[in-house]
N, C-alpha and C positions, 0 to 999 in steps of 0.2 A: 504494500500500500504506500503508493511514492508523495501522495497527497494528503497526506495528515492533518497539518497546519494550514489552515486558508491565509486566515491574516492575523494581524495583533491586535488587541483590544487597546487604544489608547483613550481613556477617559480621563477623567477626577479622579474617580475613586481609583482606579488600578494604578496612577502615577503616587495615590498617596499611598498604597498599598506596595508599592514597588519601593519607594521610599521608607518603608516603616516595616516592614516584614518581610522583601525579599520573596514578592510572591506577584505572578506576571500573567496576565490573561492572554489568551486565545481564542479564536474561533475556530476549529474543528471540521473535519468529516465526521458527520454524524455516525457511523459504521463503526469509526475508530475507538478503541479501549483506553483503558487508563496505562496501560504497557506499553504501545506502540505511539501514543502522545506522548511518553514517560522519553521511549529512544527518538523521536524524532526530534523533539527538543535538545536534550543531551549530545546528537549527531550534529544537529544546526549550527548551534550554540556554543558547543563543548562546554558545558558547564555540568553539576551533578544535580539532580531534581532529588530532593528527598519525598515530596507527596505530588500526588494529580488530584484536585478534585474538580467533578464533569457535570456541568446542567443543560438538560435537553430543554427550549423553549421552543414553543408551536406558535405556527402561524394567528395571527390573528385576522378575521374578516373587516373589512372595512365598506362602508357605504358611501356614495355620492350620489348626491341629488341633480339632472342638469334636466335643462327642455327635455332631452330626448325620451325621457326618462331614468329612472334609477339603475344603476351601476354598482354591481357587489362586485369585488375583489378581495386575494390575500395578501396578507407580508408573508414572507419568506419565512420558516421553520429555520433554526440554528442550533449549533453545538456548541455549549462554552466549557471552555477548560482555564481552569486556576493554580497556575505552575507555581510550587514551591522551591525553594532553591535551598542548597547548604548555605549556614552562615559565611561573610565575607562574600559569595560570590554575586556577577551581576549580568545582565545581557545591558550589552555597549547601544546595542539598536535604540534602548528607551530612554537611553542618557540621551540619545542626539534629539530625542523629537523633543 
C-alpha cells in the first residue's frame, strides 16, 4: 500500500499539539491500519512513532436551495490519524509551515 498518507493536517490545534506533545496529524487511506500508518510515517520521516491513534469521519449531506430547485450533495468521508513521536524528536515539514 504505496499511498498511506494523503496529506498533513495543518490547523490550530495540531500546531499547538505538535508544539506541546510531539504529536502530528494526518489524513489517511481509509483501508490503512495503525501499522502500516505506524511505517509509513517512520519510512517518510525517519523518525520513531511511539503510538497511532485513527478517527474515521463520514461524509456529511449538504443542501442548497436555487431557482432550479433543491440540490442535495456530500462532503467527502476521511481518515484521520494522530502521530505520536518519541521525546526530543520532530518532522522539519511543520516547523517550515
Amino acid at each position: 500500500m504505496n499511498n498511506v498518507l494523503i496529506k498533513p493536517l495543518i490547523t490550530e490545534k495540531m500546531t499547538n499539539l505538535s508544539a506541546e506533545k510531539s504529536q502530528y496529524g494526518f489524513i489517511v487511506n481509509p483501508k490503512a491500519n495503525k501499522i502500516d500508518i505506524k511505517r509509513a510515517v517512520e519510512k517518510k520521516f525517519n523518525v520513531h512513532v511511539e503510538s497511532v491513534r485513527t478517527m474515521n469521519y463520514s461524509g456529511k449531506t449538504k443542501t442548497q436551495f436555487r431557482k432550479s430547485g433543491r440540490f442535495v450533495g456530500r462532503t467527502a468521508s476521511f481518515k484521520k490519524a494522530i502521530v505520536t513521536l518519541k521525546k526530543g524528536e520532530t518532522i522539519e515539514f511543520f516547523e517550515q509551515a
